[in-house]
C-alpha positions as CSV (number, residue, x, y, z in Angstrom):
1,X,-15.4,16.4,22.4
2,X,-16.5,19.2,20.3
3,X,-17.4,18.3,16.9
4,X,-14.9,20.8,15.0
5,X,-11.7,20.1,16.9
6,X,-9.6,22.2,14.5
7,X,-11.4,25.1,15.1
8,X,-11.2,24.5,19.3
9,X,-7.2,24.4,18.3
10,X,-7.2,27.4,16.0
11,X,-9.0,29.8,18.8
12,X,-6.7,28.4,21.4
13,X,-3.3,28.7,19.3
14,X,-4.1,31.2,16.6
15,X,-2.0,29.8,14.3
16,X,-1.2,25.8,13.5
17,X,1.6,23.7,13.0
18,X,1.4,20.9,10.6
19,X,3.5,18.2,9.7
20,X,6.2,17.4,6.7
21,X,6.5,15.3,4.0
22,X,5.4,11.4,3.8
23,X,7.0,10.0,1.1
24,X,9.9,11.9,1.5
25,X,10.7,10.0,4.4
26,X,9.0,6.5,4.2
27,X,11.7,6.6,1.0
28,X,14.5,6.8,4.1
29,X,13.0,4.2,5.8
30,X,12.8,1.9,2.3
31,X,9.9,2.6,0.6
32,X,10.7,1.8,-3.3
33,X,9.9,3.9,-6.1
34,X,6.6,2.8,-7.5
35,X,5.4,1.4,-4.5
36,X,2.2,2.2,-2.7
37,X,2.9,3.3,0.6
38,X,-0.6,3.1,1.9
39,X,-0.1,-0.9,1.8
40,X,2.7,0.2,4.4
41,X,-0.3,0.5,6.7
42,X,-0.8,-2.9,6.9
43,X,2.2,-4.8,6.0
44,X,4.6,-2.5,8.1
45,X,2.7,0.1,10.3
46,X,5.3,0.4,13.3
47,X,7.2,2.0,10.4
48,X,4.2,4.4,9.7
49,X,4.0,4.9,13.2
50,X,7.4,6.0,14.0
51,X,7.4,8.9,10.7
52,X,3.9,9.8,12.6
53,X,5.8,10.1,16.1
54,X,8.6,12.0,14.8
55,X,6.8,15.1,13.4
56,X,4.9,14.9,16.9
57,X,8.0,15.2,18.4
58,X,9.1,17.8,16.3
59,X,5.9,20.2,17.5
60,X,3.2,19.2,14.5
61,X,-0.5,19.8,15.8
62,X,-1.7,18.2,12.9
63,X,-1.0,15.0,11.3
64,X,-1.6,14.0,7.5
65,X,-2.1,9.7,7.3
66,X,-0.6,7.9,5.1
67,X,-3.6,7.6,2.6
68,X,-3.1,10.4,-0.2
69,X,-3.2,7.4,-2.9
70,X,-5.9,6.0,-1.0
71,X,-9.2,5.7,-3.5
72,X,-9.7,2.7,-5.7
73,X,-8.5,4.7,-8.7
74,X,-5.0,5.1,-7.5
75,X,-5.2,1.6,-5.9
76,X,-5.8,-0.1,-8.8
77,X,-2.2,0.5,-10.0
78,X,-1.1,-1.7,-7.2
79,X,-4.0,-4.7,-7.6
80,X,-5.2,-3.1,-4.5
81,X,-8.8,-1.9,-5.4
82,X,-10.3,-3.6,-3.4
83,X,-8.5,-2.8,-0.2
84,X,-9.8,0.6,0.5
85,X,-11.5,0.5,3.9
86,X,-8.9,-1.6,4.9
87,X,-5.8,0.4,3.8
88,X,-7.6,3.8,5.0
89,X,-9.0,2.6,8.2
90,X,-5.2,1.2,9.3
91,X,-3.4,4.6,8.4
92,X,-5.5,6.0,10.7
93,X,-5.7,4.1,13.6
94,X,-1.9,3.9,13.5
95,X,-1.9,7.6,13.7
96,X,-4.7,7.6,16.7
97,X,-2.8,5.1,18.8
98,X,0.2,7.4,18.3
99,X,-1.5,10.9,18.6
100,X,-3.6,9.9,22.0
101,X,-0.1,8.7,23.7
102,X,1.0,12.7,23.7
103,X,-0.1,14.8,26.5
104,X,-1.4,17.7,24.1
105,X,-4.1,17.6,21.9
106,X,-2.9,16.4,17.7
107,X,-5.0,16.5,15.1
108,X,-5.5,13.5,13.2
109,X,-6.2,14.7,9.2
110,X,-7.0,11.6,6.6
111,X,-5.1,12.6,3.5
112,X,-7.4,12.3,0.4
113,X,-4.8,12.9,-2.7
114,X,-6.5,12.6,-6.6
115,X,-7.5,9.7,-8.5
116,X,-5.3,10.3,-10.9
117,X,-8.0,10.4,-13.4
118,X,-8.7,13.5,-15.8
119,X,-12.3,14.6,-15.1
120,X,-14.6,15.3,-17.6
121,X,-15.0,17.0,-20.2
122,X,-10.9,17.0,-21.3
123,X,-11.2,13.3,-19.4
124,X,-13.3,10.1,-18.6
125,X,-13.6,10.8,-15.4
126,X,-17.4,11.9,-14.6
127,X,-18.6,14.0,-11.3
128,X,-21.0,11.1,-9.9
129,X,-17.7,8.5,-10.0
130,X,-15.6,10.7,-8.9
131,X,-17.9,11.7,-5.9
132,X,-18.4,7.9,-5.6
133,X,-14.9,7.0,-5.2
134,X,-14.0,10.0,-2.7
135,X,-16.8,9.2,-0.5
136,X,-16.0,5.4,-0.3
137,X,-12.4,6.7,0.9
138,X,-14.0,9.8,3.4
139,X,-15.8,7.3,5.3
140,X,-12.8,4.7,5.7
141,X,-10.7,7.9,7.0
142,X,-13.6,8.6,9.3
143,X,-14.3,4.8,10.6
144,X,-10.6,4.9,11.3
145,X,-11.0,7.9,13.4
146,X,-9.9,10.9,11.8
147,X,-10.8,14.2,13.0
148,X,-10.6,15.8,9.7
149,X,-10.4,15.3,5.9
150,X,-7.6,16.8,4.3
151,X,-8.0,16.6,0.6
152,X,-4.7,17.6,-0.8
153,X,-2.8,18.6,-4.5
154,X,-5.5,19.0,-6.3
155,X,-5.4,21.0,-9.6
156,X,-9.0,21.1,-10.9
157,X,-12.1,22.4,-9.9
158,X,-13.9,19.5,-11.3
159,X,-12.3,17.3,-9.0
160,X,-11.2,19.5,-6.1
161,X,-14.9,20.4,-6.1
162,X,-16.2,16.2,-6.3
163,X,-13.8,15.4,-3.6
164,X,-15.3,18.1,-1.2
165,X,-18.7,17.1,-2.1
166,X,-17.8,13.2,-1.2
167,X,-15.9,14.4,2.2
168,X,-18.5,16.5,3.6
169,X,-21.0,13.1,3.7
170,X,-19.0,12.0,6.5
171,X,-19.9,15.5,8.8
172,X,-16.0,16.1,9.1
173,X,-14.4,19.5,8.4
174,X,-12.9,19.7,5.0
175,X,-9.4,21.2,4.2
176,X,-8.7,21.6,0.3
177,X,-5.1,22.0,-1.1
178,X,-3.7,22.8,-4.3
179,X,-0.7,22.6,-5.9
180,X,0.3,25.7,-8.1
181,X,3.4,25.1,-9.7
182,X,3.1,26.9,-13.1
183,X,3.6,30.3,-13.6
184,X,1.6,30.9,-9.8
185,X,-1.4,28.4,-11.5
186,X,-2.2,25.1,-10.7
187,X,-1.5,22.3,-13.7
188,X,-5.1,22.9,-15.1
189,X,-4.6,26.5,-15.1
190,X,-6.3,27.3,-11.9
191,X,-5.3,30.3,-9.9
192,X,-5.2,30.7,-6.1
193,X,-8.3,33.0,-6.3
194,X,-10.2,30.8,-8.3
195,X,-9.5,28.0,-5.5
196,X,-10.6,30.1,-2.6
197,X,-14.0,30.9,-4.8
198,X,-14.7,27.0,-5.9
199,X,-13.9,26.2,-1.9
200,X,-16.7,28.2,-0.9
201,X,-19.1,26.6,-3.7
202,X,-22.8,26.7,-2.8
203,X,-23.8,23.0,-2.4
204,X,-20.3,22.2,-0.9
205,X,-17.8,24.0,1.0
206,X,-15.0,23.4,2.7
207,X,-13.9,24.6,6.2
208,X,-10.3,25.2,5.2
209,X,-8.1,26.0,2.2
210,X,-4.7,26.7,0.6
211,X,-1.6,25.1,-0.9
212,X,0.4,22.6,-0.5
213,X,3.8,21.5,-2.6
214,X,4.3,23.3,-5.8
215,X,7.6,24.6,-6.9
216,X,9.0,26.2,-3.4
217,X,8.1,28.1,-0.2
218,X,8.4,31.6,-2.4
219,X,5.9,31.2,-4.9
220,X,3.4,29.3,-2.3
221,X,3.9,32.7,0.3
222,X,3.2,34.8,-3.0
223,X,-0.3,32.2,-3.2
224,X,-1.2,33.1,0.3
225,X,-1.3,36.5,-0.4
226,X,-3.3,36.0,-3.5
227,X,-5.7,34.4,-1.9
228,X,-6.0,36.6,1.1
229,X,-7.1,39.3,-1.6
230,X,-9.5,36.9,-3.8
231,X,-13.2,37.6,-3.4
232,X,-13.9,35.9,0.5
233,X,-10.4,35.4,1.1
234,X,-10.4,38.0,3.6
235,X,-12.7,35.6,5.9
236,X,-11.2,32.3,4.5
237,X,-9.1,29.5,7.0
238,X,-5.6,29.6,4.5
239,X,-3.1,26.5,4.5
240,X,0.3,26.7,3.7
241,X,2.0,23.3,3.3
242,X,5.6,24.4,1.0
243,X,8.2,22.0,-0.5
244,X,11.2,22.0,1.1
245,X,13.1,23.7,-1.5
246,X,13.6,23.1,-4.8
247,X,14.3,19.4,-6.0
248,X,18.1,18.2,-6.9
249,X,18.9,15.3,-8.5
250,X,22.0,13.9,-6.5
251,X,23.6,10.4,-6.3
252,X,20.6,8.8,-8.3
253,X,18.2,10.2,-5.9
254,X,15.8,13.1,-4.9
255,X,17.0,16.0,-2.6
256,X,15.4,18.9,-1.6
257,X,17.5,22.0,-0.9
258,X,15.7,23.5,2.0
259,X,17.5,24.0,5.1
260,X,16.1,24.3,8.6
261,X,16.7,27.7,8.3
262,X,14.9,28.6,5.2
263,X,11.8,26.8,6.1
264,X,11.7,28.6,9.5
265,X,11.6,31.9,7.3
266,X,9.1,30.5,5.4
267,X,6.7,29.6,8.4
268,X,6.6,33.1,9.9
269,X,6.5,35.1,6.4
270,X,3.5,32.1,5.2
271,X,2.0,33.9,9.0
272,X,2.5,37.1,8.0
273,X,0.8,36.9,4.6
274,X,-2.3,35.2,6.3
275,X,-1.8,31.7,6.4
276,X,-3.3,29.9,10.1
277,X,-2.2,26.2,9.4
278,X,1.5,26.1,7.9
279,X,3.6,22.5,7.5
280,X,5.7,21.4,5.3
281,X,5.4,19.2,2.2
282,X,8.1,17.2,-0.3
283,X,11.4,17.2,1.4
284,X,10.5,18.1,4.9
285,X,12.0,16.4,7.5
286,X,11.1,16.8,11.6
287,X,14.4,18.8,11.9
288,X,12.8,21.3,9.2
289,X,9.5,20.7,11.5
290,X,10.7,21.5,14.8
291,X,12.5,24.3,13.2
292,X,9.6,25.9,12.3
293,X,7.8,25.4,15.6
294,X,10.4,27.6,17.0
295,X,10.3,29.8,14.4
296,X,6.5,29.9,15.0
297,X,6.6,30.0,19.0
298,X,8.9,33.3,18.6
299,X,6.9,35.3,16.2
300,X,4.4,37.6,16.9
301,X,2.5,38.2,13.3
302,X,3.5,41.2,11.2
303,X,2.6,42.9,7.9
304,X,2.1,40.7,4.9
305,X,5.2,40.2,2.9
306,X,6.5,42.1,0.1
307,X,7.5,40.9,-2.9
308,X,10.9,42.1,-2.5
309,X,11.0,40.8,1.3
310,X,9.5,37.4,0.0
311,X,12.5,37.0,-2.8
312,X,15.1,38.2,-0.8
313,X,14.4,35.6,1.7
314,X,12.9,32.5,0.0
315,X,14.1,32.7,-3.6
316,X,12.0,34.6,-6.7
317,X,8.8,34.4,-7.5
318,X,6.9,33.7,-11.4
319,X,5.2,36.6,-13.1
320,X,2.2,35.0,-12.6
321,X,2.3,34.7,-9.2
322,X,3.0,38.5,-8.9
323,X,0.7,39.5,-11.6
324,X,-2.4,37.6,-9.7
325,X,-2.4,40.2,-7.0
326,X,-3.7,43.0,-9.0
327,X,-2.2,45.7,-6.5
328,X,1.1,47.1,-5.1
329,X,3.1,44.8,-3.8
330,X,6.5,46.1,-3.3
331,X,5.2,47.8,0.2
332,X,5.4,45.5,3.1
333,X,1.7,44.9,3.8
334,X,0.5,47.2,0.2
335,X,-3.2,47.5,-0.4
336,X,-4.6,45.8,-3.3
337,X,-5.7,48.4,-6.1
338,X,-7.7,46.3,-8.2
339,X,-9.5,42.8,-8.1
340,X,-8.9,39.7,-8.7
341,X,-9.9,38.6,-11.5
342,X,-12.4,35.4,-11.2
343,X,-11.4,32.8,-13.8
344,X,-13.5,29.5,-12.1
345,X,-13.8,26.4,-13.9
346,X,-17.5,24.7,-13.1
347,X,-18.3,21.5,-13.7
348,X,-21.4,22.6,-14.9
């Protein structure tokens, strides 16, 4: 077996369909609020493995365990520090016994979420701990018998960075997410430029990177394009993983507005601004999966998006987001005029 699977996949496919939302629909099958799905693993994993089966169903390539809160930090909240190995190592094997019973080839990515702790210098957190703490999970994913790391919704360099450094011990290729859901930056201000700069760092890079969740599939198409024109974005393996919609509150519960319909539109405009692995994140169900995979399977690639295409379709887009880009944008496919500007955040 080749030691870079998703790569094999991307040169075969061109493109790559990943899955939908976890918690979204581990809630449906009674997940409580507050609860740590990743002892789900353990205590109920024919559950796990059925929400793992039904986005393979649905046409996913690529398959996120259920292990985003899975280093000591965010296991702590549930008395369940010292369960890491275990509660990592389970996700995953649930996930393998599931993928290798298709007759195509899935990849299996370990989901690395934060700690949950602020690093330094704003927080406690330092870069050895945190580099501690997401290696101790890295190798758990790996024992289990992932065939990639998929560190996801991060919002700092400090800690994107730490976690990439801790994943690439285990040999694995590294995908890196972030979430930008203010004004087209991340909660600690970072912009989808700075991302695709800090995921190229020196001492630690990763193989793959993007965006997943945020505040909808609009503003995370307008981030693909922004990276695509960052400094090495033209070369870079781009990730679009979208909520499904915009969050409602409805009956004393969570909904997300996204229809089949919309996140197909999403999946071939996210192809058309660059992106080569494109899922879906909070609120996304395997109908909005296998609705995509069509969507995906019937589109040939195109010219990037304008911003007028993008908000006609999938809803508007923040100043920020548009201002990012530096160029014309209201041309389907418009050149870039001027640079991006480089605003990284080092830990040193």
């Amino acid at each position: 077996m080749s030691a870079n699977l998703l790569q094999d996949l991307l040169k075969k496919n061109g493109v790559l369909l990943a899955d939908g939302a976890t918690g979204t629909n581990l809630f449906a099958m009674g997940l409580e609020t507050g609860d740590a799905p990743e002892l789900w693993n353990v205590d109920f994993p024919g559950r796990i493995a059925v929400n793992y089966k039904s986005f393979i169903d649905a046409g996913s390539d690529i398959i996120l365990t259920n292990t985003f809160g899975g280093t000591h930090y965010r296991l702590r909240l549930h008395n369940a520090q010292d369960r890491v190995h275990e509660l990592n190592v389970a996700g995953v094997k649930v996930a393998r016994k599931v993928a290798d019973q298709c007759d195509r080839t899935v990849i299996i990515a370990g989901s690395i979420g934060p700690t949950g702790e602020i690093p330094e210098p704003m927080g406690s957190l330092s870069h050895a701990d945190a580099v501690a703490a997401f290696t101790e999970q890295a190798h758990a994913l790996k024992e289990g018998g992932a065939d990639v790391l998929w560190i996801e919704t991060m919002s700092s360099t400090q800690e994107s960075e730490a976690a990439i450094e801790g994943a690439n011990t285990t040999g694995l290729p590294v995908i890196c997410t972030y979430s930008f859901d203010t004004n087209g930056r991340s909660m600690m201000g970072v912009t989808p430029a700075d991302m695709v700069v800090s995921c190229a760092h020196e001492d630690h890079t990763s193989y793959a990177c993007g965006s997943n969740c945020g505040v909808g599939a609009s503003e995370l198409v307008m981030a693909i394009r922004n990276m695509r024109n960052a400094p090495g974005g033209d070369k870079a393996i781009l990730v679009a993983k979208a909520n499904c919609g915009i969050p409602e509150y409805v009956n004393g519960a969570i909904h997300y507005n996204g229809t089949p319909e919309i996140m197909a539109n999403y999946a071939t405009m996210a192809m058309d601004a660059g992106a080569d692995i494109i899922g879906g994140c909070c609120g996304t169900s395997p109908e909005h999966v296998a609705a995509m995979r069509k969507a995906l399977d019937a589109h040939t690639k195109g010219d990037a998006p304008s911003v007028e295409e993008i908000e006609s379709v999938l809803g508007e887009i923040s100043k920020g987001g548009k201002a990012q880009f530096g160029g014309d944008l209201t041309v389907a496919g418009g050149a870039a005029d001027g640079a991006v500007t480089n605003r990284r955040s080092r830990r040193r």
